[in-house]
C-alpha positions as CSV (number, residue, x, y, z in Angstrom):
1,X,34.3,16.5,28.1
2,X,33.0,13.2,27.4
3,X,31.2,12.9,30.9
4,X,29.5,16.3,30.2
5,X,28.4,15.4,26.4
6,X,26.5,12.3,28.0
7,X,25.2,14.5,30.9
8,X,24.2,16.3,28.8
9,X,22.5,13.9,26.5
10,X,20.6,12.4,28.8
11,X,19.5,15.7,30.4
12,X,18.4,16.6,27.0
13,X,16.4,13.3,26.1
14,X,14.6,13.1,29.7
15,X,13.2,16.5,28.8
16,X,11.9,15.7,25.7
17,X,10.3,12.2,27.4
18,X,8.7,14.9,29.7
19,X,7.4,17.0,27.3
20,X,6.0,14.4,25.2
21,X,4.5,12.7,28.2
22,X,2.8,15.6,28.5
23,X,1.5,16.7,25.0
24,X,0.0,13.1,24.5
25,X,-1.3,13.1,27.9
26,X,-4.6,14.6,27.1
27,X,-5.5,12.8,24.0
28,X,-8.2,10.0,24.3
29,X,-7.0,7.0,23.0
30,X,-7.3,3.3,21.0
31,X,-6.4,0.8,23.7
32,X,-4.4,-2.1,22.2
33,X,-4.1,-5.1,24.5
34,X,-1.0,-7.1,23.7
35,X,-1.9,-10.7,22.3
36,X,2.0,-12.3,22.3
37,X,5.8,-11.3,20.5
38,X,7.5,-12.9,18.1
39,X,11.2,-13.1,18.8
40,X,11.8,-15.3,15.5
41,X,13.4,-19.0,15.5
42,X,14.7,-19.7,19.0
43,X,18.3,-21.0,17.1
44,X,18.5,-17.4,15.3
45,X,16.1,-14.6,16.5
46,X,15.2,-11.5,14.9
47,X,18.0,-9.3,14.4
48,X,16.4,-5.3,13.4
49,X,14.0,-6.4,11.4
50,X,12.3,-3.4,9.7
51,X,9.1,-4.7,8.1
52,X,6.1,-7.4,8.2
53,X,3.4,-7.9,5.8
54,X,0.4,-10.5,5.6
55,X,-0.3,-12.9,2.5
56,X,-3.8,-14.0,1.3
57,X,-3.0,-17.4,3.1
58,X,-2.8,-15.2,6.3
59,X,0.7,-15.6,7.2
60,X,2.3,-13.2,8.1
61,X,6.6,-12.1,6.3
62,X,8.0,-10.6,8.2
63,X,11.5,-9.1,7.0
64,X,14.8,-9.3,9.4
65,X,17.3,-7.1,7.6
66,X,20.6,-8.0,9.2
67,X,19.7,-11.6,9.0
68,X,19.4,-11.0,5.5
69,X,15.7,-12.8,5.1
70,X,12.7,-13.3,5.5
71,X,11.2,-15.2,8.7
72,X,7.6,-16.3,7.9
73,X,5.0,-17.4,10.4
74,X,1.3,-17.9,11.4
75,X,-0.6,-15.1,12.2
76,X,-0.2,-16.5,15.9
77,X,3.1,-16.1,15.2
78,X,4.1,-19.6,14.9
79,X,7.4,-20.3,13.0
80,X,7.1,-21.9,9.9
81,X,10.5,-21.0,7.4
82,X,12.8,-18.7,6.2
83,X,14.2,-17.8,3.0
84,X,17.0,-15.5,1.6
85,X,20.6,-14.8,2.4
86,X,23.3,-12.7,2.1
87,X,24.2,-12.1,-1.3
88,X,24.0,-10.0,-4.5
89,X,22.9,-13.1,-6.7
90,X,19.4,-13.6,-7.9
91,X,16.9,-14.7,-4.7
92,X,19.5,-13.0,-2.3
93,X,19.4,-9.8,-0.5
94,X,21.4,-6.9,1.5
95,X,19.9,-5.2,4.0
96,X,16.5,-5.0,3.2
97,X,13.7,-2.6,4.7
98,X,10.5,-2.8,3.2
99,X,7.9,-6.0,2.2
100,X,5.0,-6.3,0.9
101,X,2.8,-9.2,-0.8
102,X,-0.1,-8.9,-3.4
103,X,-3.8,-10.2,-4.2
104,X,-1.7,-13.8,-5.5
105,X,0.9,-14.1,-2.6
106,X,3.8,-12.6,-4.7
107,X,6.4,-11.2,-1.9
108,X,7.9,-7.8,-2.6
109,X,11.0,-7.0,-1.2
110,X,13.0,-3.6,-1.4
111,X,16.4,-4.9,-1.5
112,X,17.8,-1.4,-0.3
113,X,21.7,-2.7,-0.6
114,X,21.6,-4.5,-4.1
115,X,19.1,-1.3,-5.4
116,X,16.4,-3.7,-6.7
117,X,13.2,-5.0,-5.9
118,X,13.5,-9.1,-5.1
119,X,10.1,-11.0,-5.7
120,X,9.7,-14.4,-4.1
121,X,6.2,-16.6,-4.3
122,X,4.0,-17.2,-1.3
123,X,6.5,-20.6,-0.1
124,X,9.9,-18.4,0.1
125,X,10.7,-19.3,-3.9
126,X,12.3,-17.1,-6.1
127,X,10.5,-15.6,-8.7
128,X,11.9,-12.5,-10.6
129,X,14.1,-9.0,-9.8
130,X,14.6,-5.5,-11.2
131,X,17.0,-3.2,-10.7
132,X,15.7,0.4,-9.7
133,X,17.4,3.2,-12.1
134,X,19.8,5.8,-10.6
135,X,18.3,9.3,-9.6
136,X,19.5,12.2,-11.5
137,X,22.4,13.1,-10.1
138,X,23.6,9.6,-10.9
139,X,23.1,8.1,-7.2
140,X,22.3,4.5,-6.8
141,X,18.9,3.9,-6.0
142,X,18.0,3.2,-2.0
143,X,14.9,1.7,-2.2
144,X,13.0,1.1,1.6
145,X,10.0,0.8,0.6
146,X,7.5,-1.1,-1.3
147,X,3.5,-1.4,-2.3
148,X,1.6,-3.2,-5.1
149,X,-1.9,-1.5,-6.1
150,X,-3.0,-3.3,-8.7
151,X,-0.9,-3.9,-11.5
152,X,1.8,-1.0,-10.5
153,X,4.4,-1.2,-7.9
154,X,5.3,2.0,-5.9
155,X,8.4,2.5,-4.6
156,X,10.0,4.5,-2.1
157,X,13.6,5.6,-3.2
158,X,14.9,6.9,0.3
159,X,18.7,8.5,-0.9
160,X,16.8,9.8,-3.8
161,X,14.4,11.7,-2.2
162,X,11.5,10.7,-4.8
163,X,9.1,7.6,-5.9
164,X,9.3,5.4,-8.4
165,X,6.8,3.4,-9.9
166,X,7.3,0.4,-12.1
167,X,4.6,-2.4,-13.3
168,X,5.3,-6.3,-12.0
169,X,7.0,-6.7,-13.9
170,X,9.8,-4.6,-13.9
171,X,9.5,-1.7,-16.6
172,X,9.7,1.8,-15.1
173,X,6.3,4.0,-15.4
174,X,6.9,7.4,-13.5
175,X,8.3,9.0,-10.7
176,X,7.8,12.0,-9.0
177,X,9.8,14.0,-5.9
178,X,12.9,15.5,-5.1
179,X,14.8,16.8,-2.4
180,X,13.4,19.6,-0.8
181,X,11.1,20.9,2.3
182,X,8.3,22.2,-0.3
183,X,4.7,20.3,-1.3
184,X,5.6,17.3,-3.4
185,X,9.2,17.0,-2.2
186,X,11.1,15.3,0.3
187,X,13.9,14.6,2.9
188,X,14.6,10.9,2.9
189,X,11.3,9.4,2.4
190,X,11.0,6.3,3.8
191,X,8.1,3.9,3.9
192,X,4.4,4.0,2.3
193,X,0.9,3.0,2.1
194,X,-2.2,3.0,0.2
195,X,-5.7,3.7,1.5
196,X,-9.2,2.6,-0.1
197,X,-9.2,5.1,-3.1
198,X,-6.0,4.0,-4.1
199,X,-4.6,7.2,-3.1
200,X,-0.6,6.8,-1.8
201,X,1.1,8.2,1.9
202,X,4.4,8.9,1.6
203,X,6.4,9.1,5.1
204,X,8.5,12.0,4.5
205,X,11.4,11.3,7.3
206,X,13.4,14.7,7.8
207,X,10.3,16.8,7.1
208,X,8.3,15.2,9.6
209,X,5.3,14.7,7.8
210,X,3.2,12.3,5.9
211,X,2.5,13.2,2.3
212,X,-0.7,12.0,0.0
213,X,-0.9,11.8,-3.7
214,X,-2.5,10.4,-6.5
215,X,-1.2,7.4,-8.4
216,X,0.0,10.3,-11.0
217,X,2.1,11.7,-8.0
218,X,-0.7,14.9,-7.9
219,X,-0.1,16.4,-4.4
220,X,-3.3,15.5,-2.7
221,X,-2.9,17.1,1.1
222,X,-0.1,16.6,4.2
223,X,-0.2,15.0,7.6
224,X,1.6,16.2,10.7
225,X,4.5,18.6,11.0
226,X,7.4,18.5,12.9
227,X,6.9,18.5,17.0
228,X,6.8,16.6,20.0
229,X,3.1,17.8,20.3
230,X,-0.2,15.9,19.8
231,X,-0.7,15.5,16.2
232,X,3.3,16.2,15.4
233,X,6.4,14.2,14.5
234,X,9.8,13.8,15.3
235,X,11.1,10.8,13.3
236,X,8.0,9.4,11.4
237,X,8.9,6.3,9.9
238,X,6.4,3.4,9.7
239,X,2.9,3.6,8.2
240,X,-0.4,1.4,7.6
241,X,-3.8,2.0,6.5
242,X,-7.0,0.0,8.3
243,X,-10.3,-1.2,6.4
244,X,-11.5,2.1,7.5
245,X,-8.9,4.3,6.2
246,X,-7.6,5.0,9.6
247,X,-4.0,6.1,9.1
248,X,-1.6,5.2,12.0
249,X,2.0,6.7,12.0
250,X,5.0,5.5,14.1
251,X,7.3,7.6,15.5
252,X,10.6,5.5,15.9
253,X,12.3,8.5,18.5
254,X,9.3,9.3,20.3
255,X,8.1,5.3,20.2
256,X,4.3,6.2,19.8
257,X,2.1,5.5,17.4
258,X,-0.6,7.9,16.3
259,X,-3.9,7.0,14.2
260,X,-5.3,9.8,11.7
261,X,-8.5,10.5,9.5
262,X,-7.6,10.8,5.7
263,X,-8.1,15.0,5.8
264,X,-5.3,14.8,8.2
265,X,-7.0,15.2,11.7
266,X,-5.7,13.1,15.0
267,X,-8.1,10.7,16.3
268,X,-5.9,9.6,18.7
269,X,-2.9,7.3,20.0
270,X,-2.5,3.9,20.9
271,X,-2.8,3.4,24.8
272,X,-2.5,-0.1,26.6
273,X,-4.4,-2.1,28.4
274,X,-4.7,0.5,31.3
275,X,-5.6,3.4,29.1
276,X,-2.1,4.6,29.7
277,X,0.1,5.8,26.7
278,X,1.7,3.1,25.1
279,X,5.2,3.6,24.0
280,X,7.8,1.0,21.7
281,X,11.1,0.6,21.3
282,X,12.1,2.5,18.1
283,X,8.5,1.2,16.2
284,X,9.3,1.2,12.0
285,X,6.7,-0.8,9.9
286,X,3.8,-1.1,11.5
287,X,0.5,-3.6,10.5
288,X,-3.2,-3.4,10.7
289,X,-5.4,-6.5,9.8
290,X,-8.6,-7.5,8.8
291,X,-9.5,-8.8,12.4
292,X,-8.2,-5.5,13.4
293,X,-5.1,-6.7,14.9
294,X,-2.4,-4.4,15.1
295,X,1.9,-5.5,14.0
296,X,4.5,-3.2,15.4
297,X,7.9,-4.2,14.8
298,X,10.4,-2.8,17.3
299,X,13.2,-2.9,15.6
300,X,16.4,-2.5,18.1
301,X,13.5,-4.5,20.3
302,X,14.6,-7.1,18.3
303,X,10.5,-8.8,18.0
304,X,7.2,-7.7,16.7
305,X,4.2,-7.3,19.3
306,X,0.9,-7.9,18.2
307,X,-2.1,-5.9,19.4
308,X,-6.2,-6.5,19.5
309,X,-7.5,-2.9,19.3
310,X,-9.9,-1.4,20.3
C-alpha cells in the first residue's frame, strides 16, 4: 500500500508539472537574469526563511524563521549581522513569517508564534511590541504578515481568517474578514501588499486568489482563481508591488511567479535568461526594487535569488 500511495503521488504531481508546463507555455514573458543567492552566514545558513524586505539605507532583512532572526545584508547580498532569538521575551521571536520596514528604517516583524508584532530599529535594536488581540471565537492571533502605509500597520492574521490594522504604535484601529469563500472573506490569508494609491492585496491562500481593498477594508476587485492555467493559482502565497503597480504573485506549489495589472489582467510570467519559464523551489515573499531587481526567497531552497528584470 505504501509503494502504490507514492506511485501514485508521483504519478499525480508529474501530471500536474505537465499541464502547467503547458498552460504557461504560451504566455510571453519578463525575463529575469539571475545576479547571485544568498545562502546566509557560511557558519549558520538560512534555514526556511519566509520573508525579506529593503530599508531606506538599502539593505536588505531578510527573515530566517527557524533560525529565529533576522540575517541582514547589502543589497549585493553581502553579510553584515543578525539579530533575534528564540524566545517569548521582549526583542525575541518564534517562528516568524513576514517583515517589513518603514520610511525611518523601523523593522516590522510578524512574530506568528508569540501572536505579536516585534519592532526592531534599522541596526537590529529592539524597539517596542504589541500583542495582536484574539479573533472572535477566542483563537490566538497568527499573524504572517505585515505592512506599514503611513502611520497604520496592516496585518495579516492567517488562523483568523481576517486583517487587522493597528497604528505604530500598537492600539488597534479596525479589522475586516472572516472565514469564508465569498468577496471580503478568506481561507488562511497569508501575506500582503500595498500599491501606489495605497490600496491593500490580500493573498487569500485556500481561495486561490488575491484580494484588493481600501484602507477601510471596502472590497475593491479580485485577482486569479483557482487553476493550474495561465492567470490561475494553486497555492498563492508571496506578493509585491513594483514602482509601476505591477503586481507579481508566487505560487509556492506550482514555483512560478506571475506579474499582473491592478484591474486584474496577466501580463505575464517570469522567464530566464533563455526565455524559458522560470520555476523556484517553493517561492513565498517575494521583492521588487527600485533598480527593478527582483528577491525571491525559496524557502525549502534554503537562499534568496536575486533577479535584474527585464
Amino acid at each position: 500500500m505504501i509503494i502504490f500511495n507514492k506511485k501514485f503521488i508521483f504519478i499525480f504531481f508529474i501530471t500536474l508539472l505537465f499541464k502547467n508546463y503547458c498552460a504557461f507555455g504560451e504566455e510571453i514573458p519578463v525575463k529575469a537574469t539571475l545576479l547571485f543567492e544568498i545562502k546566509g552566514p557560511a557558519a549558520s545558513p538560512l534555514n526556511q526563511p519566509s520573508d525579506i524586505a529593503i530599508g531606506p539605507n538599502g539593505n536588505l532583512y531578510i527573515l530566517d524563521g527557524v533560525n529565529n532572526r533576522v540575517v541582514v545584508t547589502t543589497k549585493k547580498g553581502e553579510f553584515i549581522k543578525e539579530f533575534g532569538k528564540k524566545g517569548d521575551q521582549s526583542g525575541e521571536l518564534l517562528y516568524p513569517l513576514g517583515i517589513t520596514t518603514d520610511t525611518d528604517g523601523k523593522v516590522y516583524i510578524a512574530d506568528s508564534g508569540n501572536h505579536r508584532i516585534t519592532i526592531f530599529d534599522a541596526d537590529g535594536n529592539f524597539q517596542n511590541q504589541f500583542a495582536i488581540k484574539p479573533g472572535e471565537e477566542k483563537v490566538p492571533a497568527d499573524p504572517t504578515d505585515i505592512i506599514v502605509v503611513k502611520d497604520k500597520c496592516f496585518i495579516v492574521d492567517n488562523d483568523n481568517h481576517r486583517v487587522v490594522v493597528y497604528n505604530k504604535k500598537g492600539d488597534f484601529i479596525r479589522e475586516w474578514g472572516n472565514n469564508g469563500r465569498r468577496k471580503g472573506e478568506f481561507r488562511f490569508p497569508f501575506m500582503l501588499a500595498s500599491d501606489s494609491k495605497g490600496e491593500i492585496y490580500i493573498v487569500d491562500v485556500i481561495n486561490a486568489r488575491v484580494q484588493a481593498f481600501d484602507q477601510d477594508g471596502n472590497y475593491l476587485r479580485q485577482i486569479g482563481l483557482w487553476g493550474i492555467k495561465k492567470g490561475t493559482f494553486y497555492r498563492p502565497k508571496g506578493i509585491t508591488i513594483d514602482k509601476q503597480d505591477r503586481i507579481f504573485v508566487s505560487d509556492s506549489f506550482l514555483g512560478v511567479i506571475q506579474v499582473f495589472n491592478r484591474d486584474g489582467e496577466l501580463i505575464s510570467l517570469i522567464n530566464n535568461e533563455l526565455n524559458n519559464r522560470r520555476t523556484f523551489i517553493t517561492p513565498v515573499g517575494i521583492l521588487v526594487d527600485d533598480a527593478n531587481h527582483l528577491y525571491v526567497v525559496e524557502m525549502i531552497a534554503n537562499l534568496i535569488e536575486v533577479f535584474n528584470l527585464q
